[in-house]
N, C-alpha and C positions, 0 to 999 in steps of 0.2 A: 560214632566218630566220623565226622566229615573234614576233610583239608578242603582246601583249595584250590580250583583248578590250576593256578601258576605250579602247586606243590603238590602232586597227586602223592607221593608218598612224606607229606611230613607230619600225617598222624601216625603214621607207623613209626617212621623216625621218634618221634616223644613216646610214644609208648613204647619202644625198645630203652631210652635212655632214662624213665622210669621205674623200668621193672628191669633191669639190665643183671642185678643180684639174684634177682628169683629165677630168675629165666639159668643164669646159669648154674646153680641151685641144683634144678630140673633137670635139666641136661647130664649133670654132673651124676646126678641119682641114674638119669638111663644107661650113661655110659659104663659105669661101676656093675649095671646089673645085667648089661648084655656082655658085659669081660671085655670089651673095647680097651682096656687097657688097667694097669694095676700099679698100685702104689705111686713114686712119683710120676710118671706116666698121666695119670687120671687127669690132670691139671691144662696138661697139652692136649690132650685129646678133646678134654670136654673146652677147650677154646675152639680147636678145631672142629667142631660140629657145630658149635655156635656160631660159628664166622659162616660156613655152609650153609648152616638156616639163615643166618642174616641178608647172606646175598641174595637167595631163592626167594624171601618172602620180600624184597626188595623190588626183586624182579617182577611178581605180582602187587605191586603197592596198592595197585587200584581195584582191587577187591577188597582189600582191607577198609576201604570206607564204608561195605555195606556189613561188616560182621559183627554179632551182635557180643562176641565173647572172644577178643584177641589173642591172649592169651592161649586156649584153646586153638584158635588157628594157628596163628604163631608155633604151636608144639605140633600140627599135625601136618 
């Protein structure tokens, strides 16, 4: 995945708005298995860790052109 230099993170950006279901999905599965939160709970929390990894892997955009498995990064 390459952008553009005008856009160093707008591969990341489409691939967040692509897989934006699974990803939360994923998360939703971590947060239920680390007890992060229960029952209606689970919903907000697993927003809230998604919104924190959004920002953080935002914050590094420009690594994300060289990985060969986003998702993967994205989750770690």
């Amino acid at each position: 995945m390459h952008s553009s230099a005008d856009e160093p993170g707008q591969a990341l950006r489409t691939f967040l708005q692509e897989n934006v279901e699974s990803l939360q999905g994923i998360v939703r599965s971590y947060v239920i298995r680390a007890g992060l939160a229960y029952g209606d709970g689970v919903q907000s929390a697993t927003a809230d860790v998604l919104n924190e990894t959004t920002l953080q892997a935002l914050a590094h955009a420009e690594v994300f052109d060289t990985v060969q498995q986003p998702r993967a990064w994205f989750l770690g």
